[in-house]
Structure formats: C-alpha cells, structure tokens
N, C-alpha and C positions, 0 to 999 in steps of 0.2 A: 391072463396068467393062469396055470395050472394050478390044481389045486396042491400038486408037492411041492411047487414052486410057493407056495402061500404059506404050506406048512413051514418051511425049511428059513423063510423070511421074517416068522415071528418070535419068536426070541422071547425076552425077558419082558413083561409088562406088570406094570401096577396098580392095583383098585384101592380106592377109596374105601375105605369099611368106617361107613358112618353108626352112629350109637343107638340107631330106630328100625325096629324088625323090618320094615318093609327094605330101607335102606340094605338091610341084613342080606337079606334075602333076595335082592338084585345083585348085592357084592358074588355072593357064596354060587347064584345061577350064572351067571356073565364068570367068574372066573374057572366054574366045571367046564362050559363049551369051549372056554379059550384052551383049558388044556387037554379036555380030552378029543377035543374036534378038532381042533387046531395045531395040536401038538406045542402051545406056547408052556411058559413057564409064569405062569400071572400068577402071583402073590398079593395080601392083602395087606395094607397102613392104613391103621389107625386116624382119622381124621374127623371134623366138623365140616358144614357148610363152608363157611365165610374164609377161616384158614386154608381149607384146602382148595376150595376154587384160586382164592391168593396164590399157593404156593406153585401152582397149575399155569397161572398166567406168568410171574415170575420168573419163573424157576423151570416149568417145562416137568414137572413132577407132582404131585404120579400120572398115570397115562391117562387113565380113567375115574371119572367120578361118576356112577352109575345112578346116582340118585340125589339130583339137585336141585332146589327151587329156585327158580333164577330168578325171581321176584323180589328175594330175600337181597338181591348182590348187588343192585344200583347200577351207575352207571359206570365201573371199572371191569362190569362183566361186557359192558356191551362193549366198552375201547380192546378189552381182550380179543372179544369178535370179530372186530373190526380191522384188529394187527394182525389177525391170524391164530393169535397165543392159545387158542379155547375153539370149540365149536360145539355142537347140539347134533348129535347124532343118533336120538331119536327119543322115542317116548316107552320110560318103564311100566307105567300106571296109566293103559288108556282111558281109564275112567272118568282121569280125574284125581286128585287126591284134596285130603283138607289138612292144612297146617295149623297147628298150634292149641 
C-alpha cells in the first residue's frame, strides 16, 4: 500500500483520553501523528480503564485506547482477544510503568 493510499483510507478515528498525564499525553502524541502524518481525523473521548476497554469489545468504540493496563481487565479482556473484538498493538511505556 502507498503511502496516499494509507492516507486517503484513514478517515475518522477515536482515542481514549484517560484522566492520568501519562495516559494524557500518549492520547494528545498518538492523535498529532494520526492527523498530521496521516492526514486522519482522530479526535478524543473521554473514558476510564475498565469502561472503555468494555465499550471497545462491545461496541467496537472507540478505535483506540493508547494507554491500558491489562492486568486491571480479567478475563473479558483476554475472550475480547481471542474474538478478535481488542488487540495489543504495542507498548506506550517501555520502561515499565507502576500503578496505583
């Protein structure tokens, strides 16, 4: 695929903007490359963890959640993975992070 071909294909997508700077601030970097690199229209919703992974398997909304713990999600995140509904496509924080 070309790359105007890639452009011209991404269209409308949606982040997660969770309520923790780090979270913040993979939303606000991941949505500048989608639209100025990409030419998308990525906007941000409002969300938490647990809800918006839900609403992601469910519902198919929003496209992306940039900054997840998937520790926190049980085993509704793995059946997500396993139908398809979710996937893991890569790591924000190679360090490492600590929760809680």
């Amino acid at each position: 695929m070309s790359a105007g071909s890639a452009h011209a294909a991404c269209g409308d997508i949606s982040l997660a903007l969770f309520s923790w700077q780090s979270a913040e601030a993979n939303a606000y970097v991941d949505q500048f490359i989608l639209n100025n690199g990409y030419g998308c229209n990525a906007t941000t919703v409002a969300g938490d963890t647990v809800p918006t992974v839900t609403s992601m398997i469910e519902k198919g909304q929003p496209d992306i959640a940039p900054s997840v713990v998937v520790t926190l999600l049980g085993d509704f995140y793995a059946k997500g993975v396993a139908e398809g509904r979710v996937s893991r496509i890569g790591t924000g924080i190679s360090d490492g992070s600590v929760s809680g």
